[in-house]
Backbone bond lengths (Angstrom), bond angles and torsions (degrees), N, CA, C in turn:
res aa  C-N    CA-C-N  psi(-1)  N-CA   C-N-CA  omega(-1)  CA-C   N-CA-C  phi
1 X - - - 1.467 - - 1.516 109.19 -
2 X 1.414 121.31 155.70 1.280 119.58 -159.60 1.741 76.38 -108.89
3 X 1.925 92.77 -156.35 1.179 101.86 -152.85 1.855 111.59 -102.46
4 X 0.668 137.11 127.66 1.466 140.48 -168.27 1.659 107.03 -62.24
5 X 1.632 120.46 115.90 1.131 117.66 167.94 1.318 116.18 -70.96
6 X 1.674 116.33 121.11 1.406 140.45 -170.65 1.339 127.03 85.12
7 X 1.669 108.92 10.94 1.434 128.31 148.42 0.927 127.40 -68.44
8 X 1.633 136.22 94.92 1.395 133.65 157.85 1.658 140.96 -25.00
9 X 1.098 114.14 36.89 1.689 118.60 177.17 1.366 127.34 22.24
10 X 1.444 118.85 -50.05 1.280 164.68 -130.42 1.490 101.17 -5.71
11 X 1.560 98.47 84.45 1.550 128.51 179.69 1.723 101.33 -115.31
12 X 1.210 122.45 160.25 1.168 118.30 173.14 1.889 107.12 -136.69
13 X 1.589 101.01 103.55 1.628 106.95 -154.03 1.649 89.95 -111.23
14 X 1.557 90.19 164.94 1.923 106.13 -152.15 1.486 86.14 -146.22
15 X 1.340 113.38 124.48 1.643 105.10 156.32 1.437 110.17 -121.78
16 X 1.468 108.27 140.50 1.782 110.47 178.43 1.366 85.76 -102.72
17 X 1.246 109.53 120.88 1.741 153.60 171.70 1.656 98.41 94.50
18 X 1.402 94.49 169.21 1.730 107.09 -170.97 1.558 96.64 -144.66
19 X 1.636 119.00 34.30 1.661 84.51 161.29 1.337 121.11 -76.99
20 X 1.635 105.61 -141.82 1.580 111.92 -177.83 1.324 119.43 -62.42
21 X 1.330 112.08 -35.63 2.096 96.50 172.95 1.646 108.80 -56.22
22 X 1.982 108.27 -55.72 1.457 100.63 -153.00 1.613 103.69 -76.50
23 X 1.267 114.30 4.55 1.521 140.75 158.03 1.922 104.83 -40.75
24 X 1.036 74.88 -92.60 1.667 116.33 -173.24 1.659 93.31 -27.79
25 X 1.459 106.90 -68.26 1.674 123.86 -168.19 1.523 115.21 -73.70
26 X 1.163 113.86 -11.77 1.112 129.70 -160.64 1.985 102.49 -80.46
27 X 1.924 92.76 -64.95 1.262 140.81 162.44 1.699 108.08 -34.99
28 X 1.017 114.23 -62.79 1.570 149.33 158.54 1.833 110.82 -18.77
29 X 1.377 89.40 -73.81 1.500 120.21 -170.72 1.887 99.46 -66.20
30 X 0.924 117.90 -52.24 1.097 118.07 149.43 1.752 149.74 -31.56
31 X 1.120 102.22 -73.80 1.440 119.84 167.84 1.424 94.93 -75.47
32 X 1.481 151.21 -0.38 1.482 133.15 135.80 1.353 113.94 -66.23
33 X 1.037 122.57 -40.68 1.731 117.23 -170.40 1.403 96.58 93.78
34 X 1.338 127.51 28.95 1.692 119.48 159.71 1.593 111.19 -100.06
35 X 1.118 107.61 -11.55 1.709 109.82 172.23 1.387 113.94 -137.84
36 X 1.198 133.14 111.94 1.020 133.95 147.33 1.696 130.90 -59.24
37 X 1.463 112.69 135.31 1.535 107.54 172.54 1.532 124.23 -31.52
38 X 0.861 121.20 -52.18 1.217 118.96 169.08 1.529 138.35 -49.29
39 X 1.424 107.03 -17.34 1.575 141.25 -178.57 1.132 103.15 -90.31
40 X 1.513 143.39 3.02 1.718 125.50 -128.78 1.836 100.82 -154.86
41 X 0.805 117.70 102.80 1.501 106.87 168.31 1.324 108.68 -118.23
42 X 1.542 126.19 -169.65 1.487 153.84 175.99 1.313 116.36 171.65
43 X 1.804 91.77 151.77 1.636 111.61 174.66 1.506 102.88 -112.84
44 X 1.693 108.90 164.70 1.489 119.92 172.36 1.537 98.44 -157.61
45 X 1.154 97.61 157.96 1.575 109.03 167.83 1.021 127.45 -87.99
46 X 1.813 117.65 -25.46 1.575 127.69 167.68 1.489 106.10 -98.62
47 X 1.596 94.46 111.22 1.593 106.34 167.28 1.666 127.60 -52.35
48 X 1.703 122.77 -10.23 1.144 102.68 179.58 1.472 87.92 -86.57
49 X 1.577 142.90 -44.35 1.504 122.36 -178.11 1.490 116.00 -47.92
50 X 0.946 109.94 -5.74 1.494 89.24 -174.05 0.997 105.75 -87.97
51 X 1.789 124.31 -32.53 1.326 159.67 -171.98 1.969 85.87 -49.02
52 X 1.160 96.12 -92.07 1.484 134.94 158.15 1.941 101.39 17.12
53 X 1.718 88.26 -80.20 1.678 114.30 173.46 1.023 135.98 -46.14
54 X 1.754 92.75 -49.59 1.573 91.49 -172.46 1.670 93.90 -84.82
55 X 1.286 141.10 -30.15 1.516 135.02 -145.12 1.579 87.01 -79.90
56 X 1.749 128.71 -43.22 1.519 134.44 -142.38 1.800 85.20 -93.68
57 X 1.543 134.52 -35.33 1.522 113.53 -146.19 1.977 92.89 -130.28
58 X 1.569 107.81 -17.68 1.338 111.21 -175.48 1.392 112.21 75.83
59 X 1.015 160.13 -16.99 1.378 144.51 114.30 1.346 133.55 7.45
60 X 1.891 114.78 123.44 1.526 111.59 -166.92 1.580 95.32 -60.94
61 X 1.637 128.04 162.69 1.227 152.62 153.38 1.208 99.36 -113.09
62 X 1.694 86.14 145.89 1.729 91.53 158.99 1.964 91.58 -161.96
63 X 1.688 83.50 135.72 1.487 110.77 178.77 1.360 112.60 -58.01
64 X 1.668 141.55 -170.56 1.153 125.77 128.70 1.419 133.78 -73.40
65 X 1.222 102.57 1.19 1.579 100.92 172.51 1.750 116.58 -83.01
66 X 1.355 104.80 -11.61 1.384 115.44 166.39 1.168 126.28 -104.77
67 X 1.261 120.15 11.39 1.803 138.15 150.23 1.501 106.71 127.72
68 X 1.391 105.76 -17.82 1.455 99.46 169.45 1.106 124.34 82.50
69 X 1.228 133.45 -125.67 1.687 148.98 -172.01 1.822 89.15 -83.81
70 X 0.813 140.05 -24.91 1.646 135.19 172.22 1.203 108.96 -79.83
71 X 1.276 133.51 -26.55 1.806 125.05 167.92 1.193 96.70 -76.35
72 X 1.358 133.16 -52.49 1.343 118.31 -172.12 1.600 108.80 -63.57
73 X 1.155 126.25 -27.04 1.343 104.62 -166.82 1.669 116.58 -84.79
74 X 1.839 83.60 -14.22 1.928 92.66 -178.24 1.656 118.75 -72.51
75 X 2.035 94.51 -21.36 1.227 101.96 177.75 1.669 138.67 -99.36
76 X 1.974 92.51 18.71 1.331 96.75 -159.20 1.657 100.71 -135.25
77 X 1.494 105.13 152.96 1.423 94.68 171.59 1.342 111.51 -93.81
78 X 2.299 125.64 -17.36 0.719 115.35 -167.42 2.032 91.88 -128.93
79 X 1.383 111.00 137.49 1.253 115.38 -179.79 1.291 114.19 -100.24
80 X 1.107 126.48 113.85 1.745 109.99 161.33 1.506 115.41 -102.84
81 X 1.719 112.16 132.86 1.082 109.51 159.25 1.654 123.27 -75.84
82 X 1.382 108.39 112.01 1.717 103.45 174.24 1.446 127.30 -122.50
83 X 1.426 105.17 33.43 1.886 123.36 167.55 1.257 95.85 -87.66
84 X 1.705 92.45 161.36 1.428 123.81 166.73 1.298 115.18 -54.05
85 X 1.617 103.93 138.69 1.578 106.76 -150.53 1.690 113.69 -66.57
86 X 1.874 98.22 -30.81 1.476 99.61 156.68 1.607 133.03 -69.12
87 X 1.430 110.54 14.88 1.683 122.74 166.89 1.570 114.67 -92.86
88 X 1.580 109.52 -35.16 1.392 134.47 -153.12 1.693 106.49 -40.25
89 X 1.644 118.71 -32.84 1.158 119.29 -159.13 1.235 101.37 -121.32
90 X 1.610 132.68 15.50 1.583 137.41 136.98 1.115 108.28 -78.68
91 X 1.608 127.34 -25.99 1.416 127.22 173.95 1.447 103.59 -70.56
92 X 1.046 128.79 -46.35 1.619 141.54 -157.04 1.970 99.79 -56.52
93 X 1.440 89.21 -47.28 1.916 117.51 -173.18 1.572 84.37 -55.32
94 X 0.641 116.77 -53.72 2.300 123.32 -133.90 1.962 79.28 -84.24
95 X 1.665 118.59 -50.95 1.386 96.96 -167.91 1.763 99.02 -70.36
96 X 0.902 117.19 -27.83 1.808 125.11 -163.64 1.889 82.23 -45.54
97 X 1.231 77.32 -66.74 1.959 85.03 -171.25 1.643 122.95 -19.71
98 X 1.238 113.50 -52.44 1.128 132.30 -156.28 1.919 99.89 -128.00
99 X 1.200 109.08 25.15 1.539 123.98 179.32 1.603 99.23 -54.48
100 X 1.892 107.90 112.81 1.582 98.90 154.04 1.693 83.77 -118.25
101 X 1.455 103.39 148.43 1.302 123.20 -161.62 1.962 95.98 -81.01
102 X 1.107 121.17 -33.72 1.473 114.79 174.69 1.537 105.38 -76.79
103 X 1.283 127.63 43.22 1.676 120.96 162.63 1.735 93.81 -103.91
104 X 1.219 105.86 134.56 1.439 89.83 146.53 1.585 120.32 -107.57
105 X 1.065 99.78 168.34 1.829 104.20 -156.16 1.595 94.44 -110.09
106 X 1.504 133.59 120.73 1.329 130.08 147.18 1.159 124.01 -104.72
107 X 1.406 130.94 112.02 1.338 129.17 150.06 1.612 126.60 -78.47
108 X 1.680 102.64 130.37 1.453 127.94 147.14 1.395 144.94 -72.98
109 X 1.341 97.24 -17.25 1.477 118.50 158.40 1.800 114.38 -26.91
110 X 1.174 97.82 132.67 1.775 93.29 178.28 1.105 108.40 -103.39
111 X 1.247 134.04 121.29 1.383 161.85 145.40 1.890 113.33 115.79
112 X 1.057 104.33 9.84 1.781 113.24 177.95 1.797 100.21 -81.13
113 X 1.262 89.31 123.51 1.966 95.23 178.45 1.248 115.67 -90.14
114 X 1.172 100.45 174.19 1.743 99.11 -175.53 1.385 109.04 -74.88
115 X 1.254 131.54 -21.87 1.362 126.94 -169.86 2.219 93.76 -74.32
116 X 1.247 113.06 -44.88 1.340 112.57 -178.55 1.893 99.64 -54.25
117 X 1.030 99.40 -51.36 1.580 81.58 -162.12 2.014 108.29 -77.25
118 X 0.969 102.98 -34.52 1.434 94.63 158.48 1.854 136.76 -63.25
119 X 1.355 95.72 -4.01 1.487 114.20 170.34 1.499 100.46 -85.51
120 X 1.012 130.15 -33.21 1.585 148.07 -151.88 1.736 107.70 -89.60
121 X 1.662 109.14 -49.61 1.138 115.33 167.17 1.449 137.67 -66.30
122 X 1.286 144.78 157.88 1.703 126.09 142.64 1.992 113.90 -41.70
123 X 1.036 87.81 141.16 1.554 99.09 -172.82 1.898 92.37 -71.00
124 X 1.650 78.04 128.70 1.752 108.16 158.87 1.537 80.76 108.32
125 X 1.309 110.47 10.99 1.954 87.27 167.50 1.713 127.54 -58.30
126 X 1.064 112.92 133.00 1.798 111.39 178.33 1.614 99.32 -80.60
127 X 1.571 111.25 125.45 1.222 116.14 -167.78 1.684 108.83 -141.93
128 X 1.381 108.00 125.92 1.666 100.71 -171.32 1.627 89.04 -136.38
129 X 1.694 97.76 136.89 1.665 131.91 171.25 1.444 103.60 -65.21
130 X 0.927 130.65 106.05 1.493 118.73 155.54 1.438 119.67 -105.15
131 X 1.331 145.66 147.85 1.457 144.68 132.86 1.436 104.73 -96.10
132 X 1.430 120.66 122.48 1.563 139.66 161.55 1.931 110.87 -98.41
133 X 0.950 110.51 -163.21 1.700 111.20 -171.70 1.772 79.02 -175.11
134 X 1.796 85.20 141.04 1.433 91.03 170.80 1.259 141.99 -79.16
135 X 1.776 122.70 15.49 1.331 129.12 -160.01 2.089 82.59 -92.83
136 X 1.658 129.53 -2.53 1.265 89.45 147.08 1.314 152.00 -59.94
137 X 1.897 114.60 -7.12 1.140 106.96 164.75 1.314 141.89 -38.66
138 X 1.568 105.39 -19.94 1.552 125.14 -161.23 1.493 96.68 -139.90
139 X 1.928 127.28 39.09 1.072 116.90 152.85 1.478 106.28 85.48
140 X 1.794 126.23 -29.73 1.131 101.67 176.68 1.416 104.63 -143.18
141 X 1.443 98.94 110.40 1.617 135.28 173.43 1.678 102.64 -79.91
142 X 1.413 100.24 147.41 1.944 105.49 149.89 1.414 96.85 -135.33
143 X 1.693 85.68 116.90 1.823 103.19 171.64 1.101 125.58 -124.47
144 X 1.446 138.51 159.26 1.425 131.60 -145.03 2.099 81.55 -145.16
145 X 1.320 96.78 132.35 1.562 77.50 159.51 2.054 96.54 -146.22
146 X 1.546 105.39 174.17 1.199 100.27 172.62 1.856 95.50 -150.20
147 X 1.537 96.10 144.04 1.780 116.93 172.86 1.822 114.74 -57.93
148 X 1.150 106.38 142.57 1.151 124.26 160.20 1.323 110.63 -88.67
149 X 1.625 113.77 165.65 1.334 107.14 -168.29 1.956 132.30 -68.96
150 X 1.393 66.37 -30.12 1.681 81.88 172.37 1.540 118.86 -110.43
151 X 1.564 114.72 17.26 1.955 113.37 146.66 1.444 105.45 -60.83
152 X 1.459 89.13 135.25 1.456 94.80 160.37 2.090 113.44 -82.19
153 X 1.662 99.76 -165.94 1.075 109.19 -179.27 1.550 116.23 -78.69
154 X 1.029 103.98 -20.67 1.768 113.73 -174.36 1.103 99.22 -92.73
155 X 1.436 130.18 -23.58 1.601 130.89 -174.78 1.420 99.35 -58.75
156 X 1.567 111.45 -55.61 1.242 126.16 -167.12 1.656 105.18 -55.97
157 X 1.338 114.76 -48.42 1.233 99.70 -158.60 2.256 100.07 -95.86
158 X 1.061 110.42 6.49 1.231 117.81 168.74 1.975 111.47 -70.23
159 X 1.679 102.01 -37.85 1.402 112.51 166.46 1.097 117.99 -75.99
160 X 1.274 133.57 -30.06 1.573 151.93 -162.44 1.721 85.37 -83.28
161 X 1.265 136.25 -52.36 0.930 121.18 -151.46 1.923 113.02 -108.25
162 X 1.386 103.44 -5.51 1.524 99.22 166.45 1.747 92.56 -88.78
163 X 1.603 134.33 -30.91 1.382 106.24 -164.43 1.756 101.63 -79.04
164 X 1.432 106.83 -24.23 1.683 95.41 -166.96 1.536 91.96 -78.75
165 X 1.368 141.06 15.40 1.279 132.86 163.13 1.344 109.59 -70.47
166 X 1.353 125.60 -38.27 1.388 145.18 176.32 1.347 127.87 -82.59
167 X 1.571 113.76 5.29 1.573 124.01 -167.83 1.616 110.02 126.85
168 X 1.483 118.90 -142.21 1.920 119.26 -160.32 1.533 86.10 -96.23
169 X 1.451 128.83 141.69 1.642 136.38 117.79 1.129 128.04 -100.41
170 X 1.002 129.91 131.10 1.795 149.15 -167.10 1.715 104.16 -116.34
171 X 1.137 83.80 108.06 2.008 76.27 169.44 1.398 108.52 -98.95
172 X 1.268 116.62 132.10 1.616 139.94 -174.32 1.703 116.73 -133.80
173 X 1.235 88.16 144.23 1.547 93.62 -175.78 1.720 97.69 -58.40
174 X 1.726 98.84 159.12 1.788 106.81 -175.71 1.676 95.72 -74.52
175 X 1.261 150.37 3.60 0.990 135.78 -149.15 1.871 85.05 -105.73
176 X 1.238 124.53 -37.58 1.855 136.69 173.00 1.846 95.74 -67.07
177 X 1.069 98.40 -30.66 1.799 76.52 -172.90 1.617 126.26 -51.37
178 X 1.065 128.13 -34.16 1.620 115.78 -165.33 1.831 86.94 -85.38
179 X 0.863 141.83 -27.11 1.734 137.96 162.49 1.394 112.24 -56.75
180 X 1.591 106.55 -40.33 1.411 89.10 169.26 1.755 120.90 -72.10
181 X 0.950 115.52 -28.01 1.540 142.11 162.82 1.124 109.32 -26.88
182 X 1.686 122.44 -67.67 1.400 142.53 157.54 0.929 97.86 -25.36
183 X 2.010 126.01 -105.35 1.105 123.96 -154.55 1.416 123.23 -100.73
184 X 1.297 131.38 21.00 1.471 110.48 147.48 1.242 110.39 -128.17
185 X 1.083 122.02 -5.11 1.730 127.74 156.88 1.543 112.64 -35.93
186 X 1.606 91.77 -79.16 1.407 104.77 179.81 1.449 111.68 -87.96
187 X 0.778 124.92 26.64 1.757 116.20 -158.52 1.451 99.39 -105.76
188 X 1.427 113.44 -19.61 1.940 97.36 172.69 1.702 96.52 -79.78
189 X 1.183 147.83 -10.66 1.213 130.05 168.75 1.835 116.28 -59.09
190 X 1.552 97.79 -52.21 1.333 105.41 165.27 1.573 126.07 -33.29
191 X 1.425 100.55 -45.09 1.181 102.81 -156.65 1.644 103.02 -90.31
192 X 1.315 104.92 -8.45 1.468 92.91 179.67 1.439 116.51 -123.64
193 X 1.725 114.70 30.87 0.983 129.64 130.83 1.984 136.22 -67.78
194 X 1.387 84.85 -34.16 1.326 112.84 171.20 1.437 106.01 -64.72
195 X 1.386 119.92 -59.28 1.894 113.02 -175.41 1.379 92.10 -78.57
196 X 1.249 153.60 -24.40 1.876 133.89 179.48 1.561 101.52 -83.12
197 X 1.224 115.60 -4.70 1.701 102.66 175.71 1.788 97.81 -113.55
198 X 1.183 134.85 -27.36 1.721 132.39 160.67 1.516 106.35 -46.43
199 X 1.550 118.62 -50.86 1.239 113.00 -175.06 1.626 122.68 -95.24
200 X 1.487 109.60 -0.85 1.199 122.17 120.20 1.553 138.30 -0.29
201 X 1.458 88.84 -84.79 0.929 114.49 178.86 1.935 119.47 -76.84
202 X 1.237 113.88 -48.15 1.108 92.96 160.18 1.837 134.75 -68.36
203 X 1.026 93.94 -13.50 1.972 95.46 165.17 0.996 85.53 -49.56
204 X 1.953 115.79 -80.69 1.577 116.05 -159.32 1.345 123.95 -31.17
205 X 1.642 114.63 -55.50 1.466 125.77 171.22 1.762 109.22 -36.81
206 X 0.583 99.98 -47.83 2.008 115.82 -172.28 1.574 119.12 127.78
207 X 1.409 130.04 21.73 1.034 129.26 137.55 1.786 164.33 -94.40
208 X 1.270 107.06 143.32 1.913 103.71 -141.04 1.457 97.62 -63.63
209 X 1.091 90.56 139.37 1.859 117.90 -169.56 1.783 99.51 -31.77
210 X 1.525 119.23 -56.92 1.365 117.58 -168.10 1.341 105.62 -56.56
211 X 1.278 120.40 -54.60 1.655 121.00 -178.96 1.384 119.02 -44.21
212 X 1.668 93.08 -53.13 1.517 104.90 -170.11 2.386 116.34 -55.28
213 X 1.863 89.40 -56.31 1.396 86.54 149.57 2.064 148.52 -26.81
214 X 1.659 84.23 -61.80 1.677 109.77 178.55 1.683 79.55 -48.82
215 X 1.630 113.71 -93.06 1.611 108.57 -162.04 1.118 137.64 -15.19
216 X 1.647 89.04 -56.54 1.583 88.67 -169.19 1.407 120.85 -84.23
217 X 1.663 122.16 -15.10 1.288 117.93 170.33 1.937 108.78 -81.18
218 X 0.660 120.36 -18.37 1.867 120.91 175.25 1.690 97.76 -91.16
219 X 1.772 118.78 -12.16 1.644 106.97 158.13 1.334 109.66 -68.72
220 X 1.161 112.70 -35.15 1.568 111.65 -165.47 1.650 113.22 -72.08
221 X 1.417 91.96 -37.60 1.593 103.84 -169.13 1.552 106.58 -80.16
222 X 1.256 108.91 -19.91 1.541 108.29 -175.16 1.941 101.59 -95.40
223 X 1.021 132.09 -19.24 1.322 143.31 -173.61 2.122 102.39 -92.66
224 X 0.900 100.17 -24.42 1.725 91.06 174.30 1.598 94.34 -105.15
225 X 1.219 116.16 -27.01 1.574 93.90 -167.21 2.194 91.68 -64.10
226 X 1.216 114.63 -25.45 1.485 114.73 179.35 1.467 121.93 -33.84
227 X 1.240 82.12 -58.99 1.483 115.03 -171.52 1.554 120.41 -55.15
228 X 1.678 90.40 -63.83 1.669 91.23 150.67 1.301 145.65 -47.10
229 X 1.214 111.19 -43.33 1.402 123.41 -152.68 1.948 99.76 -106.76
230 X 1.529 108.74 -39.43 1.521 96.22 154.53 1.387 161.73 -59.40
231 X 1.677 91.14 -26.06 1.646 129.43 -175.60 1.465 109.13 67.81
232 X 1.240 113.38 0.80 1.908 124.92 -177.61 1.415 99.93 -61.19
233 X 0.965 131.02 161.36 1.608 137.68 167.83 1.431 110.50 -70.52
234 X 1.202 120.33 154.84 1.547 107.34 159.29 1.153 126.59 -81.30
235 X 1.360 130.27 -28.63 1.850 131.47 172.86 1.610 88.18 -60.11
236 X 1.303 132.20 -24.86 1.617 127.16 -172.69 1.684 109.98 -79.67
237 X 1.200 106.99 -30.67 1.617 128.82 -168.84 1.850 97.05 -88.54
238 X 0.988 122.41 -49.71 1.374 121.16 164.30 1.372 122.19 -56.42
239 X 1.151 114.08 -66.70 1.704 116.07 -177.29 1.667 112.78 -39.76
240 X 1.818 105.39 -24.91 1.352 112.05 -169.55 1.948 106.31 -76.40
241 X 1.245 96.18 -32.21 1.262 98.92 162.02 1.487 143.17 -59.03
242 X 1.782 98.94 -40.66 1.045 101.82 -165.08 1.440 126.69 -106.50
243 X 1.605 99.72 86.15 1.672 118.04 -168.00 1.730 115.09 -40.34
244 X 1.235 113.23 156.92 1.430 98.18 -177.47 1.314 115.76 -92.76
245 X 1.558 112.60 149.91 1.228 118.82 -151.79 1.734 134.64 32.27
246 X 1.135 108.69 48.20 1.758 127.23 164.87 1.082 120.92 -118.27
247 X 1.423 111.83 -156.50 1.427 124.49 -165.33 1.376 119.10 -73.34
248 X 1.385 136.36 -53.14 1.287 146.24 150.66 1.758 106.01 -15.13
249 X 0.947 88.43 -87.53 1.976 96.88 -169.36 1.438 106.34 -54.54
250 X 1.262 115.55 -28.06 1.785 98.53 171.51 1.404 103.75 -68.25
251 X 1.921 130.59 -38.05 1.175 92.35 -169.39 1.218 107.05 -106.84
252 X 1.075 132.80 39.11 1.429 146.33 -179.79 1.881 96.02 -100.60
253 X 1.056 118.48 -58.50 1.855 127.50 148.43 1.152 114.03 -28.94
254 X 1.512 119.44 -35.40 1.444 103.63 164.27 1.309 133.09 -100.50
255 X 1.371 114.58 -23.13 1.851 114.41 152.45 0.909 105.91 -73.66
256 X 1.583 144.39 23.66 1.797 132.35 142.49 1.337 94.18 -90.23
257 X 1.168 121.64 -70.28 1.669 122.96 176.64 1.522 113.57 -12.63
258 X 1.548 114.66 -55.69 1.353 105.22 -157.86 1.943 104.87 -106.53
259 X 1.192 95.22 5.42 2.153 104.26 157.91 1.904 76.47 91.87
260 X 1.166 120.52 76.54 1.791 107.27 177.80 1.564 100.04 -101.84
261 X 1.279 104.87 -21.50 1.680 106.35 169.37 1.586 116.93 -65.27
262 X 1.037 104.33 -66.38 1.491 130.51 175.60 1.460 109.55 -47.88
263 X 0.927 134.47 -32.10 1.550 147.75 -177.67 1.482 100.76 -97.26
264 X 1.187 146.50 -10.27 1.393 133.24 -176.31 2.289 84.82 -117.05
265 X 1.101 129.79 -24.18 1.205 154.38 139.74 1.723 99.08 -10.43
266 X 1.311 78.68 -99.89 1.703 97.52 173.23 1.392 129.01 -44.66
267 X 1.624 102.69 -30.20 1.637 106.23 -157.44 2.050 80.47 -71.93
268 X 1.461 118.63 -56.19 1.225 113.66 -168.49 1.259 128.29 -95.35
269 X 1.483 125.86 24.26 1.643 127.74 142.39 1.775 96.71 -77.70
270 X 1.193 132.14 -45.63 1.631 136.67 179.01 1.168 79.79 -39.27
271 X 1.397 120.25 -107.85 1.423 119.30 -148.21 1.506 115.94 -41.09
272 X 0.937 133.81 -41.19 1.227 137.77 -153.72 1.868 92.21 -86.53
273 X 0.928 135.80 -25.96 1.734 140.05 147.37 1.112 125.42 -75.35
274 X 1.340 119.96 -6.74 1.717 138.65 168.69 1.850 79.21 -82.41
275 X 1.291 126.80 -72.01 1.227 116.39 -139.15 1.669 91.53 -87.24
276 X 0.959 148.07 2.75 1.895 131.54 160.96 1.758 93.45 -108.72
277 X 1.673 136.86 30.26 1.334 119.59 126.37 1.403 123.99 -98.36
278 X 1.649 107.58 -7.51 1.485 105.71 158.93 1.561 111.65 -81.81
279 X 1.102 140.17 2.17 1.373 114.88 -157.38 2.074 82.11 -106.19
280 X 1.250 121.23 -11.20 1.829 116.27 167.81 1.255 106.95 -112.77
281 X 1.407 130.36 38.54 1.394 124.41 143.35 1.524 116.71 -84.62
């Protein structure tokens, strides 16, 4: 079972860095009612974010001039790493420093494996892979995470259950992670290329930009919740649409025409090979 929205966890989670992901999750964790401010810290290296953090969410900050990734780790039971993946192993140094062996350590980092971050730690660190996506801002994330060798079972479901506070977690072997990377990592970008070119299109049609917007993002949102919530296929959920000889299938004829499969295809084997050439830099 995942985690109950407006259930208190009563975990006490730390992220070293605070951009827009540990933003997002942070924000997230919150507006569920599984963390309270008081439960919640972070580090950064730029003092106006911290400025930023603590003034916008109330949450302690701490700079590196105030120890950094070692206050957070002294003050947390759960760590997330959320720097740039080329930071991940100055972060790794800074918790080593100040290593209490009951933290467990999660990285968000895209494409760093568990064997890297367990190289990074004192040996017997508990270490869990996660990929999150930022539509937890709004409660609904798709996250994938996978165990290190020495997480336990509760570790796992301690992560399982602050991200499904925020939307779906799927635990998958680390060998699916940089695919998950691909497509739900990056995949809300996709998708909201897709509603600025639908409403696009209705400008073009002759409708005013706000309307046209509203539609097509509550198409999107109303067309996956389908999917979900029916268990029907989607080539099954389409065909239902697409009356014969009408409107649907002509423009369904034209995202075959112009490869719209094949191109959302591509967009996420790319990423997902973007993210296993970061994981050997």
């Amino acid at each position: 079972m995942g985690g109950e929205k407006g259930m208190n966890l009563g975990k006490l989670v730390g992220f070293v860095g605070s951009g827009m992901m540990a933003e997002a999750m942070l924000k997230g964790f919150l507006e569920a009612g599984v963390c309270s401010k008081d439960q919640l810290c972070a580090c950064d290296v730029y003092e106006p974010r911290v400025d930023y953090m603590r003034e916008g969410y109330g949450i302690e900050m701490f700079t590196n001039h105030q120890g950094g990734a070692g206050a957070v780790a002294r003050r947390s039971d759960i760590v997330f790493v959320a720097v740039k993946p080329n930071h991940v192993r100055d972060a790794l140094a800074a918790l080593s420093e100040a290593w209490n062996p009951e933290v467990l350590v999660v990285s968000i980092a895209a494409g760093i494996t568990l064997a890297t971050l367990e190289a990074g730690l004192p040996a017997g660190a508990r270490v869990v892979r996660v990929m999150p996506n930022t539509p937890c801002m709004v409660g609904e994330t798709a996250a994938a995470f996978a165990l290190g060798a020495a997480a336990r079972p509760d570790d796992g479901k301690a992560v399982e259950n602050l991200l499904a506070a925020v939307g779906e977690a799927l635990q998958v072997e680390e060998r699916y992670m940089d695919y998950v990377t691909g497509l739900s990592g990056s995949g809300p970008a996709y998708v909201y290329i897709m509603i600025e070119a639908m409403a696009d299109g209705g400008v073009r049609a002759g409708l005013p930009r706000p309307v046209a917007l509203r539609l097509a993002a509550q198409t999107v949102l109303g067309s996956a919740k389908m999917v979900k919530d029916s268990g029907r296929h989607p080539g099954e959920l389409k065909d239902a649409v697409c009356s014969p000889g009408g409107t649907t299938i002509a423009g369904v004829h034209e995202l075959e025409k112009a490869g719209f499969r094949a191109a959302l295809i591509n967009a996420v084997t790319a990423a997902a090979d973007r993210a296993t050439q970061l994981s050997k830099l």
